[in-house]
C-alpha positions in Angstrom: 124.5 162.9 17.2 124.2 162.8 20.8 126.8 164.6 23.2 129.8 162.8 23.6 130.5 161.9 27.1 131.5 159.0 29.5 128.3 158.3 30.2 127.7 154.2 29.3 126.1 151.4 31.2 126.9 147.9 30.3 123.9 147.0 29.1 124.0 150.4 26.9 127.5 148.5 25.1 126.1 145.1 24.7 123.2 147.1 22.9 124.8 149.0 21.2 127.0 146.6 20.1 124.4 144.3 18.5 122.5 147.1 16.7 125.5 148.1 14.6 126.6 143.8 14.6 130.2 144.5 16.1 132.0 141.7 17.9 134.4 143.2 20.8 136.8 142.3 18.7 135.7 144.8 16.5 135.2 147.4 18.9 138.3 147.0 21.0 140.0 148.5 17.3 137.9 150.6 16.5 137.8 152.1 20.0 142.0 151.0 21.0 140.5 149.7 24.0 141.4 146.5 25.2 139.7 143.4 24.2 139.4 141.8 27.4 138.7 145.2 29.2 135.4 145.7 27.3 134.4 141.6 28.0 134.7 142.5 31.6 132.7 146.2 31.5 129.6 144.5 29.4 130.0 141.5 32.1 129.7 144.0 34.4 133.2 142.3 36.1 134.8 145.8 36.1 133.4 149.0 35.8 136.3 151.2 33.1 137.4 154.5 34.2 135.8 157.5 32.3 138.6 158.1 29.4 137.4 154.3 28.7 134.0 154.8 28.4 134.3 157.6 26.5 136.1 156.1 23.6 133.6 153.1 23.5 130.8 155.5 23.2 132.2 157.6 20.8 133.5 154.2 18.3 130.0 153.1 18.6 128.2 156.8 17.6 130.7 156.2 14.9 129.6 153.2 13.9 125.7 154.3 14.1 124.3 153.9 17.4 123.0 157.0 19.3 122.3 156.9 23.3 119.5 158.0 24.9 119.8 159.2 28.3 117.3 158.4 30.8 114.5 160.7 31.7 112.8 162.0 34.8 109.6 160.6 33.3 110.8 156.7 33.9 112.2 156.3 30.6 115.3 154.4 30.9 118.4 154.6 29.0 118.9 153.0 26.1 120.1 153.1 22.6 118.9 153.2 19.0 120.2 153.7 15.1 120.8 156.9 13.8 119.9 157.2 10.5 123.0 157.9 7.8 122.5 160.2 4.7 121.6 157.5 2.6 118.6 156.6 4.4 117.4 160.0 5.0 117.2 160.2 0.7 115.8 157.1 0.7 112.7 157.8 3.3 111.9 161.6 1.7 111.9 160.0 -1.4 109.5 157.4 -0.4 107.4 159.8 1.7 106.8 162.2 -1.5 105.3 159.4 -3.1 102.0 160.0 -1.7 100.0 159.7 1.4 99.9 161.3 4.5 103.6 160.7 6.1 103.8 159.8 9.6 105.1 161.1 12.5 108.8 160.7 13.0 108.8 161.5 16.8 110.4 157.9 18.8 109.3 157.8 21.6 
């Protein structure tokens, strides 16, 4: 998981937000944020102090999503799924099947 901190852009929620398919509604529980606060943050209308942003990021690590921070290299931040226990079974077991398995480095 990545290191929980305030750090979260807008477009980072939105994201985020679709990967795991969580309405605001949804999000605003699981987070106790307000509703209306996180329509304005991902409409960029307000910008949410830090204690706000770190609840949002940590409901959606919960919910799956990991952040990537931005890199010196021009890399952006972003988002992407984290794989749950499940899955993990699921691709060694496939990847013992045969073959050659393939690099598992994102970049």
């Amino acid at each position: 998981m990545s290191t929980r901190s305030n750090v979260l852009t807008a477009a980072q929620c939105r994201a985020g937000r679709a990967m795991v398919e969580c309405s605001a509604q949804q999000l605003s529980e699981s987070s106790g944020v307000d509703l209306q606060a996180i329509v304005d943050f991902e409409a960029r209308y307000r910008r949410p102090d830090p204690e706000t942003k770190r609840r949002l990021r940590i409901a959606l690590e919960h919910a799956g999503v990991t952040f990537i921070a931005e890199n010196g290299g021009g890399g952006g931040a972003g988002v992407r799924l984290k794989f749950n226990s499940r899955d993990v079974r699921a691709i060694d077991r496939w990847e013992a099947e045969g073959g050659t398995a393939g690099e598992d480095y994102i970049s």
